[in-house]
GUZA-978616 format. One line per 2 residues: number of its first residue (from 1); their letters; for each residue x, y, z of C-alpha. Coordinates in steps of 0.05 Angstrom, whole numbers. Each point is the difference from the previous one (the first is absolute). Layout:
NUM	a	X Y Z; ...
***
This chain:
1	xx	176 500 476; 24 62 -35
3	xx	-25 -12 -61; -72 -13 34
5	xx	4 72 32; 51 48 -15
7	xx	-37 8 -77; -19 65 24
9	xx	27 58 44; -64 41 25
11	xx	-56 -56 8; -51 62 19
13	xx	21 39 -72; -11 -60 -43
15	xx	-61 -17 44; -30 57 -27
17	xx	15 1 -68; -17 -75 -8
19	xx	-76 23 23; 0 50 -40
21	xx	19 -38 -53; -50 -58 20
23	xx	-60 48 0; 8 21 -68
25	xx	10 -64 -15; -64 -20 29
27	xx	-35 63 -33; 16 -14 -68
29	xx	-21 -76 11; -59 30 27
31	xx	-8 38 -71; 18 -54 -37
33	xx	-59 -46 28; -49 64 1
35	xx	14 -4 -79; 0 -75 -19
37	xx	-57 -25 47; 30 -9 61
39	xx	55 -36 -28; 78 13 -1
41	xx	22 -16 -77; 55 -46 2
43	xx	76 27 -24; 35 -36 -54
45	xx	40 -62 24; 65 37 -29
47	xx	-2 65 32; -7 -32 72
49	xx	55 -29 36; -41 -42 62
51	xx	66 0 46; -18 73 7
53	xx	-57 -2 30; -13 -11 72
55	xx	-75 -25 16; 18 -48 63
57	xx	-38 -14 73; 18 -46 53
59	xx	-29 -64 12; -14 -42 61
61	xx	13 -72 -36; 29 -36 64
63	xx	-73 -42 -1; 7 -10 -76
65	xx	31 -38 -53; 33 47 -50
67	xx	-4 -38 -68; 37 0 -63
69	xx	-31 17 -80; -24 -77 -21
71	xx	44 -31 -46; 52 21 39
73	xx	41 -56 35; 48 27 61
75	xx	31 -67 47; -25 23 75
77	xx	-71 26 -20; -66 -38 -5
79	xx	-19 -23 -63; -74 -17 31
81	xx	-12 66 24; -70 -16 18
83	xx	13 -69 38; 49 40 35
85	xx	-32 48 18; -63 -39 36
87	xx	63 -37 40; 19 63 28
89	xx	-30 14 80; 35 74 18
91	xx	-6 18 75; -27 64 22
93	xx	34 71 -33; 49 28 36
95	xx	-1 79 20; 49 40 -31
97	xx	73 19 28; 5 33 65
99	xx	49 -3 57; 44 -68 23
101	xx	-35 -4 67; -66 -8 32
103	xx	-59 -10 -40; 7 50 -49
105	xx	47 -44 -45; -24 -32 -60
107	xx	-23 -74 14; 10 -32 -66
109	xx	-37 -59 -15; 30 -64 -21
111	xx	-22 -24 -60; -15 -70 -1
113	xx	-32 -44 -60; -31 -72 -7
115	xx	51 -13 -39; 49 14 62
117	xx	-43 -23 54; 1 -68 -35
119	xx	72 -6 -10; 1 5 76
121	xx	-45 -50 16; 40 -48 -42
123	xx	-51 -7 -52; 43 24 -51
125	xx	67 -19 9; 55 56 -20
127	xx	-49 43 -23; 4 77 12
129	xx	-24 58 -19; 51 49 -13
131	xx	-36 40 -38; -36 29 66
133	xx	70 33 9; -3 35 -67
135	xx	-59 44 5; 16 77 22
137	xx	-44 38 47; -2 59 -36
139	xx	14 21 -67; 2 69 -36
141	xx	-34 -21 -71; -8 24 -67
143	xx	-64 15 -14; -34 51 -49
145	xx	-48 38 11; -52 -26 -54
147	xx	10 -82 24; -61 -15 46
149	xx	34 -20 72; 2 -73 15
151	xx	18 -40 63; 52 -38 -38
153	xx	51 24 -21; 75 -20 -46
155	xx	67 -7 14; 27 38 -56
157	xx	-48 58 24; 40 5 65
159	xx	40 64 -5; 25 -4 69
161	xx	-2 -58 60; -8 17 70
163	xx	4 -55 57; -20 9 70
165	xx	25 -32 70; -14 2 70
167	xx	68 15 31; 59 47 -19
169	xx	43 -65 17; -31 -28 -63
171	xx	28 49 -42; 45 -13 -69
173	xx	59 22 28; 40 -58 44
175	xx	23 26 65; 73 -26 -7
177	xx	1 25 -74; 15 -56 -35
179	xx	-56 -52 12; -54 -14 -52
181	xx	-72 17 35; -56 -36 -11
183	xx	-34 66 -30; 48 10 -50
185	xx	-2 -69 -26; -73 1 -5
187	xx	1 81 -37; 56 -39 -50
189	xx	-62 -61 -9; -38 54 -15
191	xx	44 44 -48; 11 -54 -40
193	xx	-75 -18 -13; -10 74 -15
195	xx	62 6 -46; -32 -51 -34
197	xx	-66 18 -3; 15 84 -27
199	xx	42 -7 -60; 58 39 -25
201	xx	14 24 79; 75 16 26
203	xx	-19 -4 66; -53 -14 58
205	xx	-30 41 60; -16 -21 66
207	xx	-12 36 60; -10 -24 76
209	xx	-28 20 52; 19 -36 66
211	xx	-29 22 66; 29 83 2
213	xx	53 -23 -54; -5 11 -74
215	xx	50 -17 -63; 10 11 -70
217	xx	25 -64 -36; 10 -13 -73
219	xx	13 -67 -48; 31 -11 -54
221	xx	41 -55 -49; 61 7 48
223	xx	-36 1 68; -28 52 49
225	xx	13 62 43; -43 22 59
227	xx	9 74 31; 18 14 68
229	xx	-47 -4 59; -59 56 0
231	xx	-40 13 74; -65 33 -28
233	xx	-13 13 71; 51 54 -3
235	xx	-12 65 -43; 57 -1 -44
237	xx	-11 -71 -18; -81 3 -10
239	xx	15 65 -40; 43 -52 -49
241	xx	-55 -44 8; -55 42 -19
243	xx	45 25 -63; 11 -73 -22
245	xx	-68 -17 -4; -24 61 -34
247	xx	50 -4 -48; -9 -72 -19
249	xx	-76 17 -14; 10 74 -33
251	xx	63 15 -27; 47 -62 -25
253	xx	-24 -26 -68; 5 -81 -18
255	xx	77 15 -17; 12 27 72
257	xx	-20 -63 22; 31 -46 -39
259	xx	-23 3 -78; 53 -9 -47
261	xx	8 70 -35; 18 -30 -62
263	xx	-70 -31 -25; -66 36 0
265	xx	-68 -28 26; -52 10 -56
267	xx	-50 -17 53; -22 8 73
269	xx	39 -34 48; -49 -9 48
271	xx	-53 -21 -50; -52 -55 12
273	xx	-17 -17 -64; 48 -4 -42
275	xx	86 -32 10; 39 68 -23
277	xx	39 0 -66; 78 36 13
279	xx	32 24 -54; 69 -21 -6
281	xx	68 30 -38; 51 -48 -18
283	xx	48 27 -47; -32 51 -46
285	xx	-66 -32 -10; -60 -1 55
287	xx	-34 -54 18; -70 -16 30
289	xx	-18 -53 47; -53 -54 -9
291	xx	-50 -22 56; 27 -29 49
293	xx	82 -24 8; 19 -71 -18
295	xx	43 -13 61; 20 30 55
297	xx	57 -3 59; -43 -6 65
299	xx	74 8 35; 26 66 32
301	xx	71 -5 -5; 40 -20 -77
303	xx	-26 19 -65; -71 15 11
305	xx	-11 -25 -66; -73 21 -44
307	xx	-21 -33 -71; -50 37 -40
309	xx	-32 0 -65; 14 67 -39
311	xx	-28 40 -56; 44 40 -38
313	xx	-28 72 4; -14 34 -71
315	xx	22 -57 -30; 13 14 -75
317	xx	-6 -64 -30; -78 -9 31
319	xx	-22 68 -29; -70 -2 -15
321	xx	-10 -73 42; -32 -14 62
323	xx	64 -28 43; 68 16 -4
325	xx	60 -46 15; 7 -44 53
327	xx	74 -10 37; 19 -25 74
329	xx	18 53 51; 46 -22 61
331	xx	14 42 48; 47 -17 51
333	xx	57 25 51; 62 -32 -11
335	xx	61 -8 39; 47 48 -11
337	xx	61 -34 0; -28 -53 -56
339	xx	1 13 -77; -63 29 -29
341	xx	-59 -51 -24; -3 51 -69
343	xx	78 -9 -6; 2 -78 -5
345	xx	-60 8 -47; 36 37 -49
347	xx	65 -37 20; -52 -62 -29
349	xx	-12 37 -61; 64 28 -17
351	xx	42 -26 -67; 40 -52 26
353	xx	77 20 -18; 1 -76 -30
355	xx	-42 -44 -43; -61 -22 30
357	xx	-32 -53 -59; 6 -56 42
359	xx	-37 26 56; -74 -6 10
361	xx	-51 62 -10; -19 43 69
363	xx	-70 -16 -17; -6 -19 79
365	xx	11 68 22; -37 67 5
367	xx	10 50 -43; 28 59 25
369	xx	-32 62 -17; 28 54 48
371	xx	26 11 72; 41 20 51
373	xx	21 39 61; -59 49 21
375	xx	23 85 9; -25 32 54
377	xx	-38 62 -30; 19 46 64
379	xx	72 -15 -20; 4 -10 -67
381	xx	75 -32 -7; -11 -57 57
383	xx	-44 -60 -8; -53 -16 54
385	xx	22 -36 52; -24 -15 72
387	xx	54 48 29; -35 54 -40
389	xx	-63 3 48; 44 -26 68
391	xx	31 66 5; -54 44 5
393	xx	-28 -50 60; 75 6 36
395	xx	9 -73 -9; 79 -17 -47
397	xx	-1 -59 -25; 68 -47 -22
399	xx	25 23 -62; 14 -77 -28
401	xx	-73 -20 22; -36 64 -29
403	xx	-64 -31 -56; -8 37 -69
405	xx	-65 -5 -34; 6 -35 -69
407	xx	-48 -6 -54; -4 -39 -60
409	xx	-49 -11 -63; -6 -60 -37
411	xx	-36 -29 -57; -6 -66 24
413	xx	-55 -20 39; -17 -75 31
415	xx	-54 -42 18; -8 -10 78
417	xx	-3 -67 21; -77 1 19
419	xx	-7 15 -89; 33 -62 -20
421	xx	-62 -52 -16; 47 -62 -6
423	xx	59 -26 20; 31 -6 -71
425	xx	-4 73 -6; 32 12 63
427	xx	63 -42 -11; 7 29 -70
429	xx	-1 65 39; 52 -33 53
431	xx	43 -17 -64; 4 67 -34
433	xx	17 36 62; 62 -50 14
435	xx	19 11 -71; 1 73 9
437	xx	43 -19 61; 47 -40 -38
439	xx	8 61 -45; 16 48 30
441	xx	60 -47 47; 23 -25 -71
443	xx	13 80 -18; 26 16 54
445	xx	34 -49 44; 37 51 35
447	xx	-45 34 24; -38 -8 64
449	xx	-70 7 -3; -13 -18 72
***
């Protein structure tokens, strides 16, 4: 929670220098579109760093279906976003949080579907729909100021999640300390599908607000931690309240709330139109994404792991060409206590200290380009790792259990099964990747790979 709100010392001294600073702001964008026709000129893509700039609102999206960029494929969202929508019956919106008793409380609405009416009629047996569970009420969004305002709205646009309930006894935090609630198993669905959804991100943010009771709660690759108990019926509580909220929409950039610091979005993060490119160091050479990622982890917990296509940036050998090189990205958190991926890749491709003609050629596996263990660039001599961002939200986490975010390049890239137009070329495919296999055990028989 500290991190959220102890950024600053005198909220009413920064108050007004951030409006001072926002009305000149405003007056020389006002200038600007006085001299190009009402227009703002756009700024070079490599001057702007997009993490840095906060254009966000909050959205009621309880009674929608948040959906992801197309072409992307996440395991727990619709695919048929249109079907599924049209299944969809929400009740009546609730009213917002008040009290725990009488009337004033918010009633919220269940929200039932065809899909789940069925399924309790019998009609479809051991069908569910669990993604009803997965949908936030509100969200705090990304969202620049020149993209016209839809109704919809994407996953990887959420900046923050907020979930509301009726009663303070259906809070995250179990009354006897130790049990799992219901809550925080369904803000942990939720984190996951998020995590998933906004690349390149550390961590997730939820808040909740049940009945009088609010709470902070973060995900990440090794779990979660949710803050104390807040009363916003109470001064000094709703004065923490109101300073969460403002801050979340004013002050804390995309790498307050979550961003890896080490890459840079070239793009908006909230933008509609158009899946953000990140650039990406690995080594001593940058590296721009492609499009969308080939694969993604849809879990919360374990390595978290992200495949991309990357360009090498000011690539030398393309000078004068339309497209530089292409090479795999994979970004992933690994388990501390394992050896690196990038280590047993160059352990691969390594002289062996004896002969190696009778062995057969590691033409079944990827090229390694470069990798390894990410640095934090707040602490230069210490790699990322989740305990880096648990401290500043009071949560320690186990030393032997603490994930480090790995990266690796390779030169290597496959064909995913769905590319393969017979099954000939698939078993060849099958073949060269046991050989590889065979290889590598042949080289190196002591070793343990797995």
């Amino acid at each position: 929670m500290n991190t959220i709100t102890n950024f600053i010392e005198d909220d009413s001294k920064n108050d007004a220098k951030n409006d001072a600073k926002t009305d000149k702001t405003n007056k020389e964008e006002d200038l600007e579109k006085d001299t190009n026709d009402g227009h703002t000129p756009s700024k070079p893509v490599n001057d702007t760093n997009f993490a840095q700039r906060i254009d966000r609102m909050w959205l009621d999206v309880h009674t929608k279906i948040p959906h992801t960029d197309n072409g992307l494929f996440i395991p727990g969202m619709p695919t048929d976003y249109y079907n599924f929508e049209e299944s969809v019956v929400v009740g009546t919106k609730r009213p917002y949080p008040g009290g725990d008793d009488g009337d004033s409380g918010p009633s919220k609405a269940p929200r039932v579907s065809k899909i789940q009416q069925s399924a309790r009629d019998g009609n479809h047996k051991g069908t569910t729909d669990a993604f009803e569970k997965r949908r936030p009420d509100l969200v705090l969004v990304d969202h620049p100021a020149q993209d016209d305002r839809k109704d919809g709205c994407l996953w990887r646009q959420f900046a923050v999640l907020l979930e509301v309930k009726r009663d303070r006894s259906d809070g995250p935090n179990p009354s006897d300390g130790t049990t799992l609630t219901k809550l925080v198993a369904q803000l942990a669905d939720m984190a996951r599908l998020h995590l998933a959804a906004r690349p390149f991100m550390r961590y997730s943010v939820h808040l909740t607000v049940c009945g009088a009771i609010f709470n902070l709660a973060i995900f990440d690759r090794a779990g979660g931690v949710v803050s104390k108990d807040y009363d916003i019926s109470k001064d000094p509580d709703l004065d923490v309240f109101i300073r969460v909220i403002r801050r979340l929409g004013r002050d804390l950039d995309a790498y307050d709330l979550g961003l890896d610091r080490t890459v840079t979005p070239l793009h908006s993060l909230g933008s509609r139109k158009q899946f953000p490119e990140f650039r990406v160091t690995v080594g001593g050479s940058a590296y721009i994404t492609q499009g969308l990622p080939l694969w993604q982890s849809a879990s919360l917990v374990g390595r978290g792991t992200f495949v991309w296509v990357v360009a090498l940036e000011g690539d030398p050998e393309q000078s004068g060409k339309d497209s530089a090189r292409r090479f795999i990205l994979k970004n992933a958190w690994r388990a501390c206590g394992r050896l690196a991926e990038s280590t047993v890749y160059k352990m691969i491709y390594s002289p062996p200290k004896e002969p190696t003609s009778h062995l057969t050629n590691l033409d079944g596996i990827a090229r390694f380009v470069d990798g390894g263990d990410v640095f934090d660039p707040q602490a230069p001599n210490e790699v990322v790792k989740v305990s880096s961002h648990r401290k500043g939200f009071g949560g320690p986490i186990n030393e032997k259990d603490d994930p480090v975010l790995h990266r690796l390049v390779l030169a290597s890239r496959g064909r995913t099964l769905d590319k393969f137009t017979n099954f000939s070329r698939l078993m060849r495919a099958a073949k060269k990747m046991n050989s590889g296999t065979l290889s590598i055990f042949d080289q190196y028989s002591p070793l343990r790979l797995f």
